[in-house]
LOVODO-85742 format. One line per 3 residues: number of its first residue (from 1); their letters; for each residue x, y, z of C-alpha. Coordinates in nm, 4 decimals. Layout:
REM LOVODO-85742
NUM = a = X,Y,Z | ...
END
This chain:
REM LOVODO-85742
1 = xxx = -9.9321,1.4183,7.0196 | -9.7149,1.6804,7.1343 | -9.4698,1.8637,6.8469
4 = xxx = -9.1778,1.7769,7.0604 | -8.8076,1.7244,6.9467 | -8.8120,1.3401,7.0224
7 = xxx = -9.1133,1.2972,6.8030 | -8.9605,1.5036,6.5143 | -8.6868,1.3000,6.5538
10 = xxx = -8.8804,0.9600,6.5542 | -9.0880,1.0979,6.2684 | -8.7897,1.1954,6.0444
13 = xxx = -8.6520,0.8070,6.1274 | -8.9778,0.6596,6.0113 | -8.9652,0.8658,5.6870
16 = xxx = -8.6281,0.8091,5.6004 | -8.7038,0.4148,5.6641 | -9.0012,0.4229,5.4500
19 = xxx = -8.8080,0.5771,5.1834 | -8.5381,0.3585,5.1883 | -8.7748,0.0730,5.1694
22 = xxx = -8.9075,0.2116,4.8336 | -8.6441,0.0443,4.6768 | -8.8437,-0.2915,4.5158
25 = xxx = -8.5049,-0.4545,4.5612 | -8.4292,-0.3492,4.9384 | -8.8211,-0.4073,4.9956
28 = xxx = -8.7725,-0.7999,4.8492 | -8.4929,-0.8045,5.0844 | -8.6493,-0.7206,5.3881
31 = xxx = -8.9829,-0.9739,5.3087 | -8.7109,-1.2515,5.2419 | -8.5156,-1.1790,5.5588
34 = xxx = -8.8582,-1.2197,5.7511 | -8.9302,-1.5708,5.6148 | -8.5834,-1.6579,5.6666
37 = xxx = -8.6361,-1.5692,5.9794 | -8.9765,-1.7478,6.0510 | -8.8269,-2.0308,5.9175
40 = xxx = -8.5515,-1.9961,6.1890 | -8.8474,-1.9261,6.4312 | -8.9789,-2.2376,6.3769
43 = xxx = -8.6765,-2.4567,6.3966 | -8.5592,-2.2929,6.7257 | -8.9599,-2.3317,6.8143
46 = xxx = -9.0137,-2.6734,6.7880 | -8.6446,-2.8311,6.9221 | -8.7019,-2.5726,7.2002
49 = xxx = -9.0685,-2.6879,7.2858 | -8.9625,-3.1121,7.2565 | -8.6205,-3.0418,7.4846
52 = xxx = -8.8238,-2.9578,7.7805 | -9.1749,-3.1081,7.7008 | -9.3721,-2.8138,7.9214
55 = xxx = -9.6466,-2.6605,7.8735 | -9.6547,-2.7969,7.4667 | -10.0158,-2.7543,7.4253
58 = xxx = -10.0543,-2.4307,7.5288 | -9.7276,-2.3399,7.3379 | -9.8903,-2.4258,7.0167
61 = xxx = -10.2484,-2.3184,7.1020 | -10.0531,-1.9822,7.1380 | -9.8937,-2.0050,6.8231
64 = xxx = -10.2185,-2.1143,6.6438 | -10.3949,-1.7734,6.7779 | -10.1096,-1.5986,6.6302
67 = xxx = -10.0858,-1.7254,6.2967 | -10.4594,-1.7095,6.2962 | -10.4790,-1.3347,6.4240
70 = xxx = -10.1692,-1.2518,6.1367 | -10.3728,-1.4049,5.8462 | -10.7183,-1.2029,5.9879
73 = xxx = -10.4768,-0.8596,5.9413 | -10.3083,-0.9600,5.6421 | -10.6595,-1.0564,5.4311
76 = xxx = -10.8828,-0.8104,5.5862 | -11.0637,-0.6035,5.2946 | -10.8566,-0.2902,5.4431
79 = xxx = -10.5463,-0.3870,5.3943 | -10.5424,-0.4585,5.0222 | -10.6231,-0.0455,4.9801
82 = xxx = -10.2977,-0.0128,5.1422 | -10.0039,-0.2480,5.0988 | -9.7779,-0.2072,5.4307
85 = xxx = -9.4390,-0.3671,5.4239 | -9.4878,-0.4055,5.8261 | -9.8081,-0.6412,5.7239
88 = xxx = -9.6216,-0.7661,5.4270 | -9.3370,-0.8922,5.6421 | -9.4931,-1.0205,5.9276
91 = xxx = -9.7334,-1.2318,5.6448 | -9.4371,-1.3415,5.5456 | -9.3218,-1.4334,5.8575
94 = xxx = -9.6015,-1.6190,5.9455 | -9.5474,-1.8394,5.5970 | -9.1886,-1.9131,5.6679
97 = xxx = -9.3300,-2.0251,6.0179 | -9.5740,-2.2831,5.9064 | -9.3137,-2.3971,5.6088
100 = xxx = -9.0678,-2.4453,5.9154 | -9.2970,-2.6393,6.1082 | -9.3981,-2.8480,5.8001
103 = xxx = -9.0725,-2.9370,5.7752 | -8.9889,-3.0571,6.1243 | -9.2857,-3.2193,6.1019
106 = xxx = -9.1660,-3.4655,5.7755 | -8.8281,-3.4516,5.9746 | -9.0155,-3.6351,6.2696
109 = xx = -9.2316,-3.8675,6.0465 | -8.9648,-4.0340,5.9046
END
């Protein structure tokens, strides 16, 4: 990549970030955020998906292949020599995601 001003610029963002997220208590933060916000995901998800009954099955076939292809990143043998809040957080995601859709699912059953 080119040593250009916009990529020194983007570089010095991503350090600063990482830096700041060094902080164990800024890092819990940030991974409870993102299964706050799966959990959201999942509400909005499923009330969205039974509103308009379309295309359902190919909605959750969808989400299955992601959930699926999250989990194959997040236990690969790679990623446990380096532990990446990006991968941390979208793991977390994912969790707050299913727990979501758990819950709708009781929600319905009773």
């Amino acid at each position: 990549m080119q040593n250009t001003r916009l990529n020194n610029l983007f570089d010095a963002i991503a350090t600063r970030l990482g830096q700041w997220f060094l902080n164990p208590w800024r890092r819990l933060s940030l991974l409870i955020m993102s299964f706050l916000f799966g959990f959201f995901l999942a509400n909005v998800m499923s009330t969205t998906a039974g509103q308009r009954a379309e295309l359902d099955i190919f909605v959750a076939g969808f989400l299955v292949v992601l959930t699926e292809v999250t989990s194959r990143i997040f236990y690969s043998q790679t990623f446990f020599a380096k532990r990446s809040l990006f991968v941390e957080s979208l793991n977390l995601l994912k969790v707050g995601f299913i727990y979501g859709l758990f819950l709708e699912a009781f929600k319905l059953g009773s």
